[in-house]
MITORVEX-224879 format. One record per residue: residue number from 0; residue in one letter; chain; x, y, z of N, C-alpha, C, O in turn. Coordinates in steps of 0.05 Angstrom, whole numbers. Layout:
REM MITORVEX-224879
ATOM  resi  resn  chain      nX      nY      nZ     caX     caY     caZ      cX      cY      cZ      oX      oY      oZ
ATOM   NUM     A      A       X       Y       Z       X       Y       Z       X       Y       Z       X       Y       Z
...
***
This chain:
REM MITORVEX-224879
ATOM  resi  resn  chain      nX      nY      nZ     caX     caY     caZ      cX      cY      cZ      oX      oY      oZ
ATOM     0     X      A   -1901    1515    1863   -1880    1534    1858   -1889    1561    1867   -1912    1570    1862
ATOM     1     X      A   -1871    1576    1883   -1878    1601    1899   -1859    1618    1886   -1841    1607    1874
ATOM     2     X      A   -1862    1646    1886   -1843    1664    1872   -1853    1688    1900   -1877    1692    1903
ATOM     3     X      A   -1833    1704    1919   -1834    1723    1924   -1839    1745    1908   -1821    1754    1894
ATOM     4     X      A   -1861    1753    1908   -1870    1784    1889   -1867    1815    1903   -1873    1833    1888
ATOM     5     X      A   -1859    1821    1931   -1871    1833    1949   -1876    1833    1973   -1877    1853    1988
ATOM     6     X      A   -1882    1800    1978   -1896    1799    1998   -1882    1795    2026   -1862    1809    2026
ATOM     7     X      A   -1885    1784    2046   -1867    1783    2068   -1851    1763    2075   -1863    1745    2087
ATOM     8     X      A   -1834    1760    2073   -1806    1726    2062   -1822    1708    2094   -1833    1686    2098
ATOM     9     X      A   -1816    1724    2106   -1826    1696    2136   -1859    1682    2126   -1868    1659    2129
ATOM    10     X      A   -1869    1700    2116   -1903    1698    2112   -1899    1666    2087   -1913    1646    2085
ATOM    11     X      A   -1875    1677    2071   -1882    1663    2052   -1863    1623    2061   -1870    1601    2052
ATOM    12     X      A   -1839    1632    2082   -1826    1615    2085   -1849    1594    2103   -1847    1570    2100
ATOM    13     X      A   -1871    1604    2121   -1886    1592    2140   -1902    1570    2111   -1907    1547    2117
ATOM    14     X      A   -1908    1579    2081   -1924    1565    2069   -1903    1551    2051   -1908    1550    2027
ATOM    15     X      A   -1886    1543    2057   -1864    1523    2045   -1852    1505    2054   -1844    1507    2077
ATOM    16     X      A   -1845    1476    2036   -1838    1458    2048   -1805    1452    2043   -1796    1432    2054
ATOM    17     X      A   -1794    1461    2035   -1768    1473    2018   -1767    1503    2012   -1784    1521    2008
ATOM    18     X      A   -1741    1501    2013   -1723    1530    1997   -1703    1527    1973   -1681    1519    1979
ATOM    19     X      A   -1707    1531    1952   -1681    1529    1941   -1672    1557    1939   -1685    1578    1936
ATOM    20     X      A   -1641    1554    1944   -1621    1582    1947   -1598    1586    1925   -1586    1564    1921
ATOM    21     X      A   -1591    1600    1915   -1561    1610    1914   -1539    1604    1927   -1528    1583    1933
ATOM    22     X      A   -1535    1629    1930   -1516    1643    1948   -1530    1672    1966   -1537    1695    1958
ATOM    23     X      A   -1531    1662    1986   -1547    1679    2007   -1556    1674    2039   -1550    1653    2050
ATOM    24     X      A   -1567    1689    2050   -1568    1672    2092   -1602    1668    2079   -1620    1679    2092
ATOM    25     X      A   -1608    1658    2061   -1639    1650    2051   -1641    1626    2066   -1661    1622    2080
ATOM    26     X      A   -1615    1605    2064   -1615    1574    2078   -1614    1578    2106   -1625    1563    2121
ATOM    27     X      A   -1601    1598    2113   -1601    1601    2146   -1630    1606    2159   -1638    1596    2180
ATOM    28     X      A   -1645    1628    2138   -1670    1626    2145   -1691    1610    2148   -1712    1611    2160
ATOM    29     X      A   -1678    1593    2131   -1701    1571    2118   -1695    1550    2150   -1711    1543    2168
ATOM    30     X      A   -1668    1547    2146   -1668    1520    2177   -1670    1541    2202   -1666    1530    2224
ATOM    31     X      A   -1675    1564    2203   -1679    1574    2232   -1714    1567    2231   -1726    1562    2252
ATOM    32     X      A   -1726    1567    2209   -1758    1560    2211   -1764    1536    2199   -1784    1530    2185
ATOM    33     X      A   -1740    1518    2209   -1746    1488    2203   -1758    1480    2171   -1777    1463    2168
ATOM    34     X      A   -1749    1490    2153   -1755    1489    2125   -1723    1477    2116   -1703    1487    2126
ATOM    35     X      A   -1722    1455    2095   -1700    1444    2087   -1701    1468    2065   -1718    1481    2053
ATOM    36     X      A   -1668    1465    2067   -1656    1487    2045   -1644    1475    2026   -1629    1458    2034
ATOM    37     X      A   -1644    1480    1998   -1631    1457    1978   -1613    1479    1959   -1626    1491    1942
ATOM    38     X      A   -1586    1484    1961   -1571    1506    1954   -1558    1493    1915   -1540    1479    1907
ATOM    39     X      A   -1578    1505    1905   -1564    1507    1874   -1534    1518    1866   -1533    1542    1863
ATOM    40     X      A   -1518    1509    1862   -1492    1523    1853   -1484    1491    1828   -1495    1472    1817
ATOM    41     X      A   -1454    1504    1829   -1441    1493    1806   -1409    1477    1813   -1394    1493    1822
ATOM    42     X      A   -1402    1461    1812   -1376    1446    1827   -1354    1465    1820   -1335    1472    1834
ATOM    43     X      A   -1358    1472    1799   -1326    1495    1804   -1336    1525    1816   -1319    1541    1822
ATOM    44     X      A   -1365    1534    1818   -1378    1561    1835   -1363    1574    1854   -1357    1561    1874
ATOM    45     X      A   -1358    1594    1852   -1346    1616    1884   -1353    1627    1893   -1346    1651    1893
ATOM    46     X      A   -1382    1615    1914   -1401    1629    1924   -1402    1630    1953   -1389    1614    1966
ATOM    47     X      A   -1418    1648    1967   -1420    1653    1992   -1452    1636    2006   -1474    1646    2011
ATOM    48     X      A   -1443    1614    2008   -1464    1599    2024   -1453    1592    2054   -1434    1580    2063
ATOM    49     X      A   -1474    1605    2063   -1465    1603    2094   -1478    1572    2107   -1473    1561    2128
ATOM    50     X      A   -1494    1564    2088   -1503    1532    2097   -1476    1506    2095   -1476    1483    2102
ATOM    51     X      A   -1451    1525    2082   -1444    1503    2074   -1419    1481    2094   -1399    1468    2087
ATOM    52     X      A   -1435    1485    2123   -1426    1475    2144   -1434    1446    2154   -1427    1426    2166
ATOM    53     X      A   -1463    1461    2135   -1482    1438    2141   -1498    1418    2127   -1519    1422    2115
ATOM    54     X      A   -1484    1394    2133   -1490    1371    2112   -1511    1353    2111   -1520    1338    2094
ATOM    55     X      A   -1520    1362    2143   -1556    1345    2141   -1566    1358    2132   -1553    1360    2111
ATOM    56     X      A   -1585    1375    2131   -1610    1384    2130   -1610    1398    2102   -1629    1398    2087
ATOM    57     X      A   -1583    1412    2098   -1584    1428    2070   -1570    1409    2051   -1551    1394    2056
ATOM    58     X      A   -1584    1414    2024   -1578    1393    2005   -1569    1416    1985   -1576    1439    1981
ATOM    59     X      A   -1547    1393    1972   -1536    1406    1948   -1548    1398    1925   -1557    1375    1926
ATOM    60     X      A   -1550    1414    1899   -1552    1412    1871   -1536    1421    1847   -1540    1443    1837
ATOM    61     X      A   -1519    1404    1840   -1504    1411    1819   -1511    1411    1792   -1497    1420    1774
ATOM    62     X      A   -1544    1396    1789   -1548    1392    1763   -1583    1389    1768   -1593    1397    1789
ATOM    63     X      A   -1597    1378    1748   -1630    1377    1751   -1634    1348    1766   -1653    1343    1781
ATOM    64     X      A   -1614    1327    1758   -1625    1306    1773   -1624    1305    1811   -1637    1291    1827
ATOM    65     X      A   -1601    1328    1812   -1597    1331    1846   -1618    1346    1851   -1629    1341    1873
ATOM    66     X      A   -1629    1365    1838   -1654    1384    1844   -1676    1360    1853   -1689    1362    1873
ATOM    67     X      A   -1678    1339    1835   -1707    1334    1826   -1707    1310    1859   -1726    1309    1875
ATOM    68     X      A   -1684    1295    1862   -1671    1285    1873   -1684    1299    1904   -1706    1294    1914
ATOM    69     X      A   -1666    1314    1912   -1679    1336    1937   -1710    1345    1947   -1722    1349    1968
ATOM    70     X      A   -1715    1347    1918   -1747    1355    1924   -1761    1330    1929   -1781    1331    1943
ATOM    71     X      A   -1755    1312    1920   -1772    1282    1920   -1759    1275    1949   -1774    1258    1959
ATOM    72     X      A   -1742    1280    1964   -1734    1277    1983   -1736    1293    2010   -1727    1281    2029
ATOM    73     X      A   -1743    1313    2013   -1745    1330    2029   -1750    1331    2058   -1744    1347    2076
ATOM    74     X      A   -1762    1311    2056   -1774    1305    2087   -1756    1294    2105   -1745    1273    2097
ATOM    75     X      A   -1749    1302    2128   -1724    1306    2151   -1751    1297    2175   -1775    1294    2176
ATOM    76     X      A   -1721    1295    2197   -1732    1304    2231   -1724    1333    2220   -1705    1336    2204
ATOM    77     X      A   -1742    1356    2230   -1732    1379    2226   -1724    1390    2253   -1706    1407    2256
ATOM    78     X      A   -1735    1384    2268   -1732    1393    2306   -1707    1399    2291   -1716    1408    2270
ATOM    79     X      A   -1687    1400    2290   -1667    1407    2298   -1653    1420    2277   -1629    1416    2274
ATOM    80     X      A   -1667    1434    2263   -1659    1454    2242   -1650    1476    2254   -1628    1482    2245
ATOM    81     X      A   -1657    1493    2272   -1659    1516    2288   -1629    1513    2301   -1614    1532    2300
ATOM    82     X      A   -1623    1497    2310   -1604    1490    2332   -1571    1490    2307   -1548    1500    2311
ATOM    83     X      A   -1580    1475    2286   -1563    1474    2266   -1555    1505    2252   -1532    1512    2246
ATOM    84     X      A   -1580    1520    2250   -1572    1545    2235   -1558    1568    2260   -1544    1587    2254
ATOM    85     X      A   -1565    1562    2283   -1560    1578    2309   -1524    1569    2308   -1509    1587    2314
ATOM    86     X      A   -1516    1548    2303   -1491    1539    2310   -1479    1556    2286   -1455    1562    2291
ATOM    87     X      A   -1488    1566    2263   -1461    1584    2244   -1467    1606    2262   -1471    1625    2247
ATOM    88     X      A   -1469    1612    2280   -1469    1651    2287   -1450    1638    2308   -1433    1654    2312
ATOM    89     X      A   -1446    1615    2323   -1431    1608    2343   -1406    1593    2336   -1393    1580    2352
ATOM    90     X      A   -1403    1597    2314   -1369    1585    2296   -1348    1604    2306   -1351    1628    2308
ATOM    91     X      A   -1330    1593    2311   -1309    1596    2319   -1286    1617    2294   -1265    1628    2302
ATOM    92     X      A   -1294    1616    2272   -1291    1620    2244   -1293    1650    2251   -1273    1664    2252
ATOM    93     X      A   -1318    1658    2256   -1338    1691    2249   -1319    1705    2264   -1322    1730    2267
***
């Protein structure tokens, strides 16, 4: 378990094998440096997740067993995280 105190988010994303997020571009960061992103919210939540395009790599958690679920699971092809988080700035949407 890692907790940002300070220190530098890339510094800390290079020593992680997962992210769990909110609501935030934390998941975008996480798959631009090939780190699986696992976004905590709530089924009725009205949040701003910009991962939520993307159904490989970023995992959802609605409860502790999807948490526990994700983390026991984490391991991907990641090659192609970068390419996945590069495609929300190239949506047709923005």
């Amino acid at each position: 378990e890692r907790t940002i105190t300070g220190g530098d988010f890339i510094s800390e994303l290079n020593q992680s094998d997962l992210v769990v997020f909110d609501s935030s571009t934390v998941g975008l960061e996480a798959l631009l440096n090939g780190i699986i992103p696992v976004h905590i919210t709530h089924v009725s939540s009205l949040d701003v997740n910009p991962n939520e395009y993307d159904l490989v790599f970023t995992k959802v958690a609605y409860d502790t067993n999807d948490l526990l679920k994700a983390v026991r699971n984490h391991k991907a092809d990641i090659s192609k995280t970068r390419d996945v988080a590069l495609s929300f700035y190239n949506s047709k949407d923005m």
